[in-house]
TIROPA-528612 format. One record per residue (C-alpha): x, y, z; residue number from 1. Coordinates in pm, 1 decimal. Last residue first. Example, Ala and Ser with C-alpha at 12.3 -4.5 7.8 and 13.67 -1.06 7.14 Angstrom:
<pts>
+----------+----------+----------+------+
|        u |        v |        w | resi |
+----------+----------+----------+------+
|   1367.0 |   -106.0 |    714.0 |    2 |
|   1230.0 |   -450.0 |    780.0 |    1 |
+----------+----------+----------+------+
</pts>
This chain:
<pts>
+----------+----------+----------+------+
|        u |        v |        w | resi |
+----------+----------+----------+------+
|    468.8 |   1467.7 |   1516.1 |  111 |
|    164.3 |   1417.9 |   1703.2 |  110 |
|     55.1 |   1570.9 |   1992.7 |  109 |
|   -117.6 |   1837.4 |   1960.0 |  108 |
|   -472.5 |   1796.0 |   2111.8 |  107 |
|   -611.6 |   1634.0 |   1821.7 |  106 |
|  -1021.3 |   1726.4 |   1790.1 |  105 |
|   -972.6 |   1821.9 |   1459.1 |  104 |
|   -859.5 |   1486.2 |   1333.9 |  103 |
|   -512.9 |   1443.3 |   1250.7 |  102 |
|   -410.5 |   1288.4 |    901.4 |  101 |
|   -235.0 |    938.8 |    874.8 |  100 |
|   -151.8 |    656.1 |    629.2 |   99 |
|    136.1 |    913.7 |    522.8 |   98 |
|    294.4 |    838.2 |    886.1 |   97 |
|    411.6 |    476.5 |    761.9 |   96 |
|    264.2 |    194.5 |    972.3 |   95 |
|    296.1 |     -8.6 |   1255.6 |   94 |
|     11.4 |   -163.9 |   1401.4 |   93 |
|   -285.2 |   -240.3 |   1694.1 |   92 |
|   -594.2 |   -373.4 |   1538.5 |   91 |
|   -930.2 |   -399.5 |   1693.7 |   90 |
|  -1159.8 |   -608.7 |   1495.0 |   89 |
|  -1534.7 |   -582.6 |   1329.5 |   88 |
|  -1842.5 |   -794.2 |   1255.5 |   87 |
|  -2141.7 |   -743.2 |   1109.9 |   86 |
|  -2045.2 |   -452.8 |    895.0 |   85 |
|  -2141.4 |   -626.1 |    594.9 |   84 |
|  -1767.7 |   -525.8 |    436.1 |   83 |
|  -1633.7 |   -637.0 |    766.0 |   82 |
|  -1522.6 |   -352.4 |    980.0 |   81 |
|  -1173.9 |   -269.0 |   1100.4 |   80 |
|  -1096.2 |    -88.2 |   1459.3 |   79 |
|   -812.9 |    145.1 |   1487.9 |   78 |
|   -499.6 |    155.1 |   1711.8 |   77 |
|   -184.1 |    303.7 |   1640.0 |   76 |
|    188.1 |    290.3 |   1637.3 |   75 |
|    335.5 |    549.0 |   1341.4 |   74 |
|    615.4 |    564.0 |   1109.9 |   73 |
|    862.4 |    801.7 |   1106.1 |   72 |
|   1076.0 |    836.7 |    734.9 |   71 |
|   1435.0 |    900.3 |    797.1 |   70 |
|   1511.8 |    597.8 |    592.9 |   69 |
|   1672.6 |    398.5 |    871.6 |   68 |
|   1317.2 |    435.2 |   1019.7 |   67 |
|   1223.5 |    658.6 |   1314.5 |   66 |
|   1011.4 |    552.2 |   1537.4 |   65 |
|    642.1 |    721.7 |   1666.4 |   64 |
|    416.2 |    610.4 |   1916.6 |   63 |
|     66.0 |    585.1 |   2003.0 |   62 |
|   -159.5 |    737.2 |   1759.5 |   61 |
|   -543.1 |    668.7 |   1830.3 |   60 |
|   -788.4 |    540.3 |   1520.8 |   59 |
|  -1071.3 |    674.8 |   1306.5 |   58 |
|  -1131.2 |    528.8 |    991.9 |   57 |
|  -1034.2 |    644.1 |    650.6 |   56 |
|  -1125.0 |    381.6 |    319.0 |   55 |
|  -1023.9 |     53.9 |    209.4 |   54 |
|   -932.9 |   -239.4 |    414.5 |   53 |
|  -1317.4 |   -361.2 |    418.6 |   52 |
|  -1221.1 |   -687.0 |    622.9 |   51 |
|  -1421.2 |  -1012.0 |    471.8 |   50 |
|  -1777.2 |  -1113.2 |    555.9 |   49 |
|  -1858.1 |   -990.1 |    222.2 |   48 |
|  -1637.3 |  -1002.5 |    -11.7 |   47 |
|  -1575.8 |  -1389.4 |    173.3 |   46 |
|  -1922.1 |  -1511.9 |    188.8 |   45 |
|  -1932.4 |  -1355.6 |   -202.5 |   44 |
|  -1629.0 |  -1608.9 |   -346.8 |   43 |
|  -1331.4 |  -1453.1 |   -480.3 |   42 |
|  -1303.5 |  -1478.5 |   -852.3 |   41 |
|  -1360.0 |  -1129.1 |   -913.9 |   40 |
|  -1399.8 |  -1068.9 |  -1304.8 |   39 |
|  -1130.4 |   -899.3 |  -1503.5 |   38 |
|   -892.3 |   -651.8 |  -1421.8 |   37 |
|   -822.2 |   -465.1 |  -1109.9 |   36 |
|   -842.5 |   -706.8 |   -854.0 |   35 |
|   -721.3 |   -549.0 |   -567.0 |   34 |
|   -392.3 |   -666.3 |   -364.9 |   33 |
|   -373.1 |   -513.7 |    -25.5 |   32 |
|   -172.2 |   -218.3 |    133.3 |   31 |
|   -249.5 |   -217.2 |    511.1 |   30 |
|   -163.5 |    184.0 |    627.1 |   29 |
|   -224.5 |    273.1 |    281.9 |   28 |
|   -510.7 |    103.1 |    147.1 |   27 |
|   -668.0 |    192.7 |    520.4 |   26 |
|   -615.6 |    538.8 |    565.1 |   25 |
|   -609.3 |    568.6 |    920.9 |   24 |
|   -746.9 |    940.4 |   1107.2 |   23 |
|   -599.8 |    998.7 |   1411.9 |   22 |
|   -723.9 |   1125.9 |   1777.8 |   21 |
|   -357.1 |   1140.2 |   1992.7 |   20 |
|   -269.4 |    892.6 |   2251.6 |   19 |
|   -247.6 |   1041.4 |   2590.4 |   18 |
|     89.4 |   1048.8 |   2616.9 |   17 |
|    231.0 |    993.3 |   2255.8 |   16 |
|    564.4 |    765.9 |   2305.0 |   15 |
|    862.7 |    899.9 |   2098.8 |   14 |
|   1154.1 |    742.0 |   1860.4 |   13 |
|   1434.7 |    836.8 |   1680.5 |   12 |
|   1561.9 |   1091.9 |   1971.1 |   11 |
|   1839.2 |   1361.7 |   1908.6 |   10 |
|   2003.6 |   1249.8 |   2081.7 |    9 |
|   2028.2 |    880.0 |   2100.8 |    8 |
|   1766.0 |    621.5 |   2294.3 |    7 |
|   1890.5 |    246.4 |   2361.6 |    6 |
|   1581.3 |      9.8 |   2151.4 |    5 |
|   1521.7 |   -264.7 |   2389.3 |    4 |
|   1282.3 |    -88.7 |   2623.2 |    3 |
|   1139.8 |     73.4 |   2356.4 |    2 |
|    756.0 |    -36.6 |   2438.6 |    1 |
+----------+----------+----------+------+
</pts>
């Protein structure tokens, strides 16, 4: 996963073996635009066969990195329902580490 990234001391980055039990916060980890005012124009096939992005869901933390920032931001894996929750996807992503809370079964490995 680093291999072209050449490691310093102390480290800015850090593979989670085994991947640690997460909680995502989706409007966070995958910021959207919401329509706050007015009527919603999008059609219903898509509100409702579209990806809820909203919400916590479950997911495993893989990795951390360092930004320039200081800030870490987290790899991990979650699956993302449709709003009928008829379909669903597994995503693997970046994002920053306030999108994330442990769940109480996390062995300790996170950051």
């Amino acid at each position: 996963m680093f291999e072209h990234w050449p490691d310093v001391t102390p480290s800015l980055r850090r593979e989670v073996h085994p991947p640690t039990p997460v909680y995502i916060d989706l409007g966070t980890a995958i910021p959207t635009h919401s329509h706050a005012f007015g009527a919603n124009e999008t059609p219903l096939r898509v509100r409702a066969g579209g990806l809820e992005l909203t919400g916590q869901v479950p997911g495993l933390l893989h990795a951390w990195a360092r930004s320039r920032d200081g800030d870490w931001i987290a790899l991990v894996t979650m699956t993302v329902r449709t709003s009928n929750r008829q379909g669903s996807m597994e995503i693997q992503q970046w994002c920053s580490q306030r999108a994330l809370t442990q769940r109480p079964e996390d062995n300790g490995n996170g950051v």
